[in-house]
N, C-alpha and C positions, 0 to 999 in steps of 0.2 A: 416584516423582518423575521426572519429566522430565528426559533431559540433552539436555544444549546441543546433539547431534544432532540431538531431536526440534521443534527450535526452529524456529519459519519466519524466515528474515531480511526484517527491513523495511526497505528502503532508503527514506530520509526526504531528499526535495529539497526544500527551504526556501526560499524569496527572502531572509528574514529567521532569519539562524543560531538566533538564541535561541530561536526558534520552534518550530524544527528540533529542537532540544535541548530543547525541552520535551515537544513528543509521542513522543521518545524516552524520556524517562523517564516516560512514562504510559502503555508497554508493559507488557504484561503480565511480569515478566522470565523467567515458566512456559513458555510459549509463544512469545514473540520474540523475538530479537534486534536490535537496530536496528542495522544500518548508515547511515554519510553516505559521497556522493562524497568523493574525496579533494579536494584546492584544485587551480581551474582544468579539473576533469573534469568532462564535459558528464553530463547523463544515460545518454543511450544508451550513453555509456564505465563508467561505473559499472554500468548493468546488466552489457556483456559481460564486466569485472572480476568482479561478483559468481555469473552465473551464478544456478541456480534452485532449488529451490523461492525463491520472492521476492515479496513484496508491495512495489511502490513507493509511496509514498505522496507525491506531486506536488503541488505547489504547484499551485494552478488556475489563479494571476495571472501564473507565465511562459510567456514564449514557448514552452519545449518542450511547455505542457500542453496548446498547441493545433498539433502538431505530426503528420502523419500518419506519417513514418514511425517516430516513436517508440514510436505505437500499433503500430503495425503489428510492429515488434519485439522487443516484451513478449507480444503476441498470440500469435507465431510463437515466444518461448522459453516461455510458460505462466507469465508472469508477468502478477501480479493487480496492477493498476490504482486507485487510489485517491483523486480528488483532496478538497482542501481549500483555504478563503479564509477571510480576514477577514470578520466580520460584512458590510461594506458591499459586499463583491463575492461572497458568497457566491450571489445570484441567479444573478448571470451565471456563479458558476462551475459552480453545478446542472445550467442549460442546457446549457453545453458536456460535463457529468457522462452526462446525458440523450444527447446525439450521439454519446457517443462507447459507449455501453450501460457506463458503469462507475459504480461508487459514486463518494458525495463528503459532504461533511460541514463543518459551521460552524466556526472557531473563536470560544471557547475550548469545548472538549472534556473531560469525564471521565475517569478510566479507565474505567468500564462503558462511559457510549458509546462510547468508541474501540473497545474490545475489541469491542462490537456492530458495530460497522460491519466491522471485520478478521472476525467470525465470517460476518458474511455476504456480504462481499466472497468467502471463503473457499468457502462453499455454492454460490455463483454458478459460482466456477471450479470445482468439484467437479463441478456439472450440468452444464457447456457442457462438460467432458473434459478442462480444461486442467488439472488436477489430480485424483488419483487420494489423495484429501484421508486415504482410510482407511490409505494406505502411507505418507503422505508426514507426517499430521499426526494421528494416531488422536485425539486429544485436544480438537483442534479440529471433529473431525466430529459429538463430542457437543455441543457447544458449539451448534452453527450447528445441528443436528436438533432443540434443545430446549432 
């Protein structure tokens, strides 16, 4: 069994908390931990707070998630990118999903799909170098291989 070491932490930015707190609890609790910003902390403060290994999982319909240097600073710590929207803006948050080369995903969500999209969000970062998935998450790399 896994300890809370072997865990990846998800930091979950929400526009809508309840939201936030729902695909928190539709983590795997094997495999993630969820973190939130604290109140009033932007993203890019909550990443430098939490540090890495980190999946964010961004809300697609705020302002940060079409933000360059946010990408650009998840990018440069090897933090995996995530976004998500509501049914009716989920086209448009695809597109910008598509721009920016990261996953992204409808709500309401699963736990299989979440965990699918975290496995292959996961294998992405593993092939582009940004995570060394076999040290960092041996658990996750069978996941996302098969």
């Amino acid at each position: 069994v896994p300890g809370a070491s072997d865990r990846v932490r998800v930091l979950i930015v929400a526009g809508e908390p309840v939201a936030g707190a729902l695909l928190g609890m539709l983590l795997d609790p094997a495999r993630y931990d969820p973190v939130f910003p604290q109140a009033g902390e932007q993203p890019h403060e909550a990443l430098a707070r939490l540090g890495t290994p980190l999946v964010l999982l961004l809300d697609g319909t705020l302002p940060a998630a079409d933000t360059d240097a946010l990408f650009e600073r998840a990018t440069a710590s090897g933090v995996v990118i995530v976004l998500f929207a509501p049914p009716a803006r989920a086209p448009e948050v695809d597109g910008l999903a598509r721009r920016r080369a990261v996953g992204a995903f409808a709500l309401p969500i699963d736990q299989a799909g979440l965990s699918a999209v975290l496995a292959a969000a996961a294998a992405r970062a593993a092939s582009s170098g940004l995570w060394m998935l076999a040290a960092v998450v041996p658990h996750l790399g069978a996941v996302a291989g098969g």
